[in-house]
C-alpha positions in Angstrom: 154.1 69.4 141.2 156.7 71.6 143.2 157.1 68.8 145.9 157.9 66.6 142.3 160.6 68.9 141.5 161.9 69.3 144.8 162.4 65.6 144.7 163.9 65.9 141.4 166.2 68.6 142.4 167.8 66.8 145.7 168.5 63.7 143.4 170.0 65.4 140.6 168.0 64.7 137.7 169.1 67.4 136.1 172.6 67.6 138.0 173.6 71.1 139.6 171.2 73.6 139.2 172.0 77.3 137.5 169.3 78.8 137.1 165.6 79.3 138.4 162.9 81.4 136.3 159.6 81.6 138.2 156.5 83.5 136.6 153.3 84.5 138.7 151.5 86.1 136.2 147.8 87.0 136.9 144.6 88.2 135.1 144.4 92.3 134.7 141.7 93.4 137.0 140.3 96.5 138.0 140.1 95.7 141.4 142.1 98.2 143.8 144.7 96.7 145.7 146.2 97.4 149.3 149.3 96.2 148.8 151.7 95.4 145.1 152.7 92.2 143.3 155.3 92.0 145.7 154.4 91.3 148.9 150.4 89.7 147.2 152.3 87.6 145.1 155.6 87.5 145.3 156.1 86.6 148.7 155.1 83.4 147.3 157.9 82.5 144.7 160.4 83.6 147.6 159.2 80.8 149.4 159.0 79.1 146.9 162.7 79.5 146.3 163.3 78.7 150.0 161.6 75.4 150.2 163.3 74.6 147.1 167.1 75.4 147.4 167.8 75.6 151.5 170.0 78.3 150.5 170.0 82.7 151.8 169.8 85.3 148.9 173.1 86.4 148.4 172.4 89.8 146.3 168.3 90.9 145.4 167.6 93.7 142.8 163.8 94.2 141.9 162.3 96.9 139.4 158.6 97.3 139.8 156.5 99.8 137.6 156.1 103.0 139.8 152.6 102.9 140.8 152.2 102.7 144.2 150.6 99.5 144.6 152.8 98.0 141.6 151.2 96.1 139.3 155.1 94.2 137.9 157.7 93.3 139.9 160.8 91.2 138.4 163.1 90.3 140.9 166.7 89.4 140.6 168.0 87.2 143.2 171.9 85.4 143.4 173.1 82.9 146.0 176.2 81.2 145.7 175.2 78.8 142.8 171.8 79.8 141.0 170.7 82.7 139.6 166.8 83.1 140.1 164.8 85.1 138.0 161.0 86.0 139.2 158.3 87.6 137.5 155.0 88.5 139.3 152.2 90.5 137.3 148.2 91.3 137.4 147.9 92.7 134.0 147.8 90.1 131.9 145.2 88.6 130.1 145.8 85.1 131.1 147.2 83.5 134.2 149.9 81.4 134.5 152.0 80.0 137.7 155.7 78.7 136.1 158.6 77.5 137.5 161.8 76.6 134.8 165.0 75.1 135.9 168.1 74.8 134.1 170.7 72.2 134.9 174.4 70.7 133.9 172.6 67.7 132.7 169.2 69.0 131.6 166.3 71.6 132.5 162.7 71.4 133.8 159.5 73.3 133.4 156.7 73.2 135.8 153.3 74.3 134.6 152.0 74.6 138.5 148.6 75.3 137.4 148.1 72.3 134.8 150.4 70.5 137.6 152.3 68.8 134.1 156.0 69.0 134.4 158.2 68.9 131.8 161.9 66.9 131.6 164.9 67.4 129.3 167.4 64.9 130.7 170.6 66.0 128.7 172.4 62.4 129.7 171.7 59.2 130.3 173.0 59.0 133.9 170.0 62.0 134.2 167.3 59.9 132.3 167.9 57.1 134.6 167.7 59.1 137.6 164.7 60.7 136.7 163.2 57.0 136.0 164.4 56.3 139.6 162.5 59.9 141.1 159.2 58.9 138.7 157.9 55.1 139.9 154.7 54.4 138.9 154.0 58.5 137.7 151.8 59.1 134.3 154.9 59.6 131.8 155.3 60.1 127.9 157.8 61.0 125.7 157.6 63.7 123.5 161.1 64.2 121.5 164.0 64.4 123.7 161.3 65.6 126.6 160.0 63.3 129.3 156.4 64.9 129.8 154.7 64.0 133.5 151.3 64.3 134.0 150.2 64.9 137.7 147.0 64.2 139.7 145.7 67.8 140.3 145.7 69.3 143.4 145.2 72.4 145.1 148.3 73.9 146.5 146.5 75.9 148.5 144.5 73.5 150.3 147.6 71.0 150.6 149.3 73.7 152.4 146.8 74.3 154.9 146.4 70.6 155.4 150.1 70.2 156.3 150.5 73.0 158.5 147.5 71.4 160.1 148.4 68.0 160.3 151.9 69.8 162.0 150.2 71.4 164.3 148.0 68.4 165.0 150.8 65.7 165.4 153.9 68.1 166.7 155.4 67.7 163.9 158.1 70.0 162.3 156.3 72.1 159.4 158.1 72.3 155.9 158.2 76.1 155.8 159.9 77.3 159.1 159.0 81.1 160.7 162.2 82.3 159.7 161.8 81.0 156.1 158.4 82.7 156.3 159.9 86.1 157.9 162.7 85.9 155.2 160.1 86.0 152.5 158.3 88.8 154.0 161.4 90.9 154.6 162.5 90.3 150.6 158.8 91.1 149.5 158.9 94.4 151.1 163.0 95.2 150.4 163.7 97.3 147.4 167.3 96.3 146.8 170.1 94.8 148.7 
């Protein structure tokens, strides 16, 4: 689903985006943990951000609860256009994995574990385009809301399949070494 709203994203579906809300939020566990919610998960949605926009983190703020191995982080990230919002968590008692977008022309939601994303096209230039970015995708409307249902995958397992298939052909990976160092470097910042 992200590569979907990537896609949607660099053809403007929902014309210039302003802001990005991204929740990791995982299961409460008593398992002990060598590391926070920052660098275990959200070193993730910083990627996640950076295969998505191209574009450096301006400013970064992030409050975590003050255990040592923090169990929240929310993360407040700027770069010249879109405000990003992310939320990371083990102490819930559900999980979910969700990206929202808000737009000029519309917004969309990404449920990234269900792999259903979820249109608003606020004008008619953005309902066509979105037709355009969809082909031959299972689509329904609900309301005002184009609802797209996607073959489920495992992100996981696509990943390692094209860094693979990279490595195996010489080809050029879709997450570079300094986008992957960049997303370290914010996991373990505290402010900047």
């Amino acid at each position: 689903s992200v590569r979907e709203i990537k896609k949607m994203i660099e053809m403007g579906v929902i014309g210039e985006v302003l802001a990005c809300n991204i929740d990791r939020i995982g299961l409460k566990t008593d398992k002990v943990f060598d590391t926070g919610v920052k660098v275990d998960l959200g070193v993730h949605d910083y990627d996640l951000v950076s295969y998505l926009f191209h574009n450096p983190i301006k400013n970064f703020s992030v409050f975590c609860d003050k255990q040592e191995n923090e169990d929240l982080s929310i993360a407040n990230m700027y770069n010249w256009h879109v405000h990003f919002t992310l939320h990371q968590n083990r102490l819930s008692e559900y999980k979910r994995r969700r990206i929202e977008l808000v737009g000029i022309e519309g917004s969309i939601t990404g449920d990234l574990i269900n792999q259903t994303i979820v249109v608003n096209p606020g004008t008619v230039d953005s309902l066509k385009t979105l037709a355009e970015c969809l082909g031959d995708k299972d689509v329904k409307m609900e309301g005002n809301e184009v609802v797209i249902t996607l073959e489920k995958e495992e992100p996981l397992k696509n990943e390692i399949d094209a860094f693979i298939d990279a490595f195996l052909n010489n080809k050029s990976y879709h997450v570079t070494f300094e986008d992957g160092k960049r997303a370290i470097v914010l996991a373990w910042k505290e402010d900047f």
